[in-house]
C-alpha positions as CSV (number, residue, x, y, z in Angstrom):
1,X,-46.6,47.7,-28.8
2,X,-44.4,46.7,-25.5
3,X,-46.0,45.2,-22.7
4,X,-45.7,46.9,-19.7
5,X,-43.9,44.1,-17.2
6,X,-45.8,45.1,-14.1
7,X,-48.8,43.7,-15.5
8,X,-47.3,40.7,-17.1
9,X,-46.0,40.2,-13.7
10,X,-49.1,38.9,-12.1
11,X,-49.1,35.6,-14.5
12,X,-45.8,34.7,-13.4
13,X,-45.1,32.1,-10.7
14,X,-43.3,32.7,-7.8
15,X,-42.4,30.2,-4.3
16,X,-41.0,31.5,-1.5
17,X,-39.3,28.7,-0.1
18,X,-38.4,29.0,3.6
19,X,-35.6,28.1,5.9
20,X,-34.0,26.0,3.4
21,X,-34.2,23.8,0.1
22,X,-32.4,20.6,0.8
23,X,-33.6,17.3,0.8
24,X,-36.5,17.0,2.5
25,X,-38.2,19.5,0.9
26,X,-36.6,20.2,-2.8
27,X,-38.7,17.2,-4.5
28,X,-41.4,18.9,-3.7
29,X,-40.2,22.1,-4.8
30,X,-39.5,21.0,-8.5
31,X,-42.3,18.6,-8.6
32,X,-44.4,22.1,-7.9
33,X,-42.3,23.9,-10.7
34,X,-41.9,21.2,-13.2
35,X,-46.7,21.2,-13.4
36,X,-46.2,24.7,-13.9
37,X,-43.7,24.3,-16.5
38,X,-46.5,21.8,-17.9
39,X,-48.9,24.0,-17.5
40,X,-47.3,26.5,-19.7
41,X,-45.4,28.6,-17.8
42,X,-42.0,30.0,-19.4
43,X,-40.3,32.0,-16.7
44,X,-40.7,30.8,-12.5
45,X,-39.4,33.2,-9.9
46,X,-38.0,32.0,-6.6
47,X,-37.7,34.2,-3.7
48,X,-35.0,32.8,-1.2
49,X,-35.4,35.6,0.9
50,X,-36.7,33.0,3.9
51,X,-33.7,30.3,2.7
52,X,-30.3,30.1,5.0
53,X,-29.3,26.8,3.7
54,X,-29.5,25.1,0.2
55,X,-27.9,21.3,-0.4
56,X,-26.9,19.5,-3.3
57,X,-30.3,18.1,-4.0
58,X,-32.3,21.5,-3.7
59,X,-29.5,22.9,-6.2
60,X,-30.1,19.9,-8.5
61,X,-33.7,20.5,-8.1
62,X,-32.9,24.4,-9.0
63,X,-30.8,22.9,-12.4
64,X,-33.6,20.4,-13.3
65,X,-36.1,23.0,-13.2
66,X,-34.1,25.9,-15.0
67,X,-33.2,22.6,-17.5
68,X,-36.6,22.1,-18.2
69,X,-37.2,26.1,-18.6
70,X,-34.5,26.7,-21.4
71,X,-36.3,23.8,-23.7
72,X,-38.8,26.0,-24.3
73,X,-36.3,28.9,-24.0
74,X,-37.3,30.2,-20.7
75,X,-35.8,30.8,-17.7
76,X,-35.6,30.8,-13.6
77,X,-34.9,34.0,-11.4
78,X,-33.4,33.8,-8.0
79,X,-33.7,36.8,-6.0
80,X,-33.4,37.9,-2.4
81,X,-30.0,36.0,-1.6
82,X,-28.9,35.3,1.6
83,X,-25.2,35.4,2.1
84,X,-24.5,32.1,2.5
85,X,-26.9,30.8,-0.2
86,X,-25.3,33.2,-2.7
87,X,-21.9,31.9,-1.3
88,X,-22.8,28.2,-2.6
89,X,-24.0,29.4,-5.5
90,X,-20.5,31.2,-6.3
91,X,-18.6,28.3,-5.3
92,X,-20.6,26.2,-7.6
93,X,-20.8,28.6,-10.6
94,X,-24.5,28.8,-10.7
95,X,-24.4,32.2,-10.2
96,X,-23.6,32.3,-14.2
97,X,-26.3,30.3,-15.0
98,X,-29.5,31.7,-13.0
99,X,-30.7,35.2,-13.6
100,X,-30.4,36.4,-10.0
101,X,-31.9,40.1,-8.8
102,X,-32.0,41.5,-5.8
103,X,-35.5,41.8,-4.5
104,X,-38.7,40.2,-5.7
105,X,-40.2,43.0,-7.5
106,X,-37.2,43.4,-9.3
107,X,-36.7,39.7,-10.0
108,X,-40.7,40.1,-11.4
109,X,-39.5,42.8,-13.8
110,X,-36.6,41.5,-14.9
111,X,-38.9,38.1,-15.2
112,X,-41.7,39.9,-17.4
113,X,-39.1,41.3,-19.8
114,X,-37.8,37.3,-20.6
115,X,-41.2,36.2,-20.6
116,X,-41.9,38.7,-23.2
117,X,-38.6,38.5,-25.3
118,X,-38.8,35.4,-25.5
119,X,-42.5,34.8,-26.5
């Protein structure tokens, strides 16, 4: 019997970072994601609908955490790109290695239906 992903969708964490991830801030960030990872969570949602600006470290921190993730075959979804975030994320090809939706409750779907695959 299939799950219905709504449902699963409430046991899923998301943040909702805002104005950007760079590098006063993304430590925390990951440091937040990695104790859920710990904690056994298997896919992590981040909304970047309040995010205009993303460096190098808050992308690493976005790696190190997905990293982390695909160990125990899971995964992180990006949703609610600003332009200009997506933009780096183009120009740095991590647009092929996050699963990126475009709204949150999309992004929780999509995340419920990994979650459940790969369980």
């Amino acid at each position: 019997m299939t799950q219905d992903p709504l449902a699963t969708a409430a046991t899923i964490p998301v943040h909702s970072p805002e104005h950007a991830i760079d590098i006063t801030n993304s430590g925390a960030l990951r440091d937040q994601m990695l104790a859920e990872i710990e904690g056994g969570a298997r896919v992590i949602v981040v909304d970047l609908a309040g995010v205009r600006y993303v460096d190098s470290s808050g992308l690493s921190s976005l790696v190190n955490v997905a990293t982390s993730l695909e160990k125990s075959g899971g995964h992180v979804v990006l949703c609610s790109l600003d332009p200009s975030v997506r933009k780096v994320l183009e120009m740095t090809r991590l647009t092929e290695y996050f699963v990126i939706t475009d709204d949150q409750e999309s992004a929780l779907v999509k995340a419920s239906e990994l979650d459940q695959t790969d369980s």
